[in-house]
C-alpha positions in Angstrom: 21.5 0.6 -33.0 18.9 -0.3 -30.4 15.6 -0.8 -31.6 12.9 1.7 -29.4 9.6 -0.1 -29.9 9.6 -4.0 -28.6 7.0 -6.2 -30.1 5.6 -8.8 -27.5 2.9 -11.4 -27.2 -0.1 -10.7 -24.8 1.2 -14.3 -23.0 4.3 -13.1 -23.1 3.3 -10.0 -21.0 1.9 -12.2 -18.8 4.0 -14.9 -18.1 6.6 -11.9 -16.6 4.4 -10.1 -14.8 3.2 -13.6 -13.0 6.5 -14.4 -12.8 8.1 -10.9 -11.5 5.4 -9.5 -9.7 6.2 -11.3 -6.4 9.8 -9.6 -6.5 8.4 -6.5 -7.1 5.9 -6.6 -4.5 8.7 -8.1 -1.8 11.1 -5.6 -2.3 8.2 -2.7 -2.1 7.4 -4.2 1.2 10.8 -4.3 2.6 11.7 -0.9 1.6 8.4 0.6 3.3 9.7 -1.5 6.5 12.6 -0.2 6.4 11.5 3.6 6.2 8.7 3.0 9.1 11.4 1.6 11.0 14.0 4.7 10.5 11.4 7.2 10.1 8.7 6.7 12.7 6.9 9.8 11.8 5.7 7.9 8.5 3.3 5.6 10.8 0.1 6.2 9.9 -3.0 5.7 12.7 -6.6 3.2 11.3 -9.7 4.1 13.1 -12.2 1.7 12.0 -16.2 1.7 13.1 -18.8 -0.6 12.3 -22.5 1.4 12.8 -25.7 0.1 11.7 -28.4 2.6 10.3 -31.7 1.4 9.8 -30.5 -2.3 10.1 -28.0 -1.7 7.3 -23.9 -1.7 8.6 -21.8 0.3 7.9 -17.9 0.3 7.9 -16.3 4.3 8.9 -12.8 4.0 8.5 -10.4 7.1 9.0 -6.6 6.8 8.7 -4.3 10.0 10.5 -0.9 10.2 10.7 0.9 9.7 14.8 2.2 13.2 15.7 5.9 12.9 17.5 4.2 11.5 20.4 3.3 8.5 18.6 -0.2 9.5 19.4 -3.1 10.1 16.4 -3.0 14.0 15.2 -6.3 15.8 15.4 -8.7 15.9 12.8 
């Protein structure tokens, strides 16, 4: 019978995710490709401004998903 609770070393742990993570992390990027590339209406717009307030800057960042158009909905 299989055994439901695994036992493993803190190093262990570890050594797998530094050795997996990289796979993981291609594979999420080349699925999110793919659905950008068939799916267009997933693209999302960045609006990024830098303003400075009393000599202090300050990043404004809004993100809005491209209507059909491929242009940036309304806010």
């Amino acid at each position: 019978m299989h055994k439901p609770d695994i036992d493993i070393t803190h190093e262990t742990a570890r050594f797998r995710w530094n050795r997996f993570s990289a796979t993981f992390a291609s594979e999420i990027r080349r699925s999110r490709a793919r659905a950008i590339r068939f799916f267009p209406h997933l693209r999302w717009y960045l609006n990024e401004v830098v303003v400075k307030i009393n000599g202090m800057k300050y990043q404004l960042r809004r993100a809005a998903a491209l209507n059909e158009g491929g242009q940036p909905c309304a806010a």
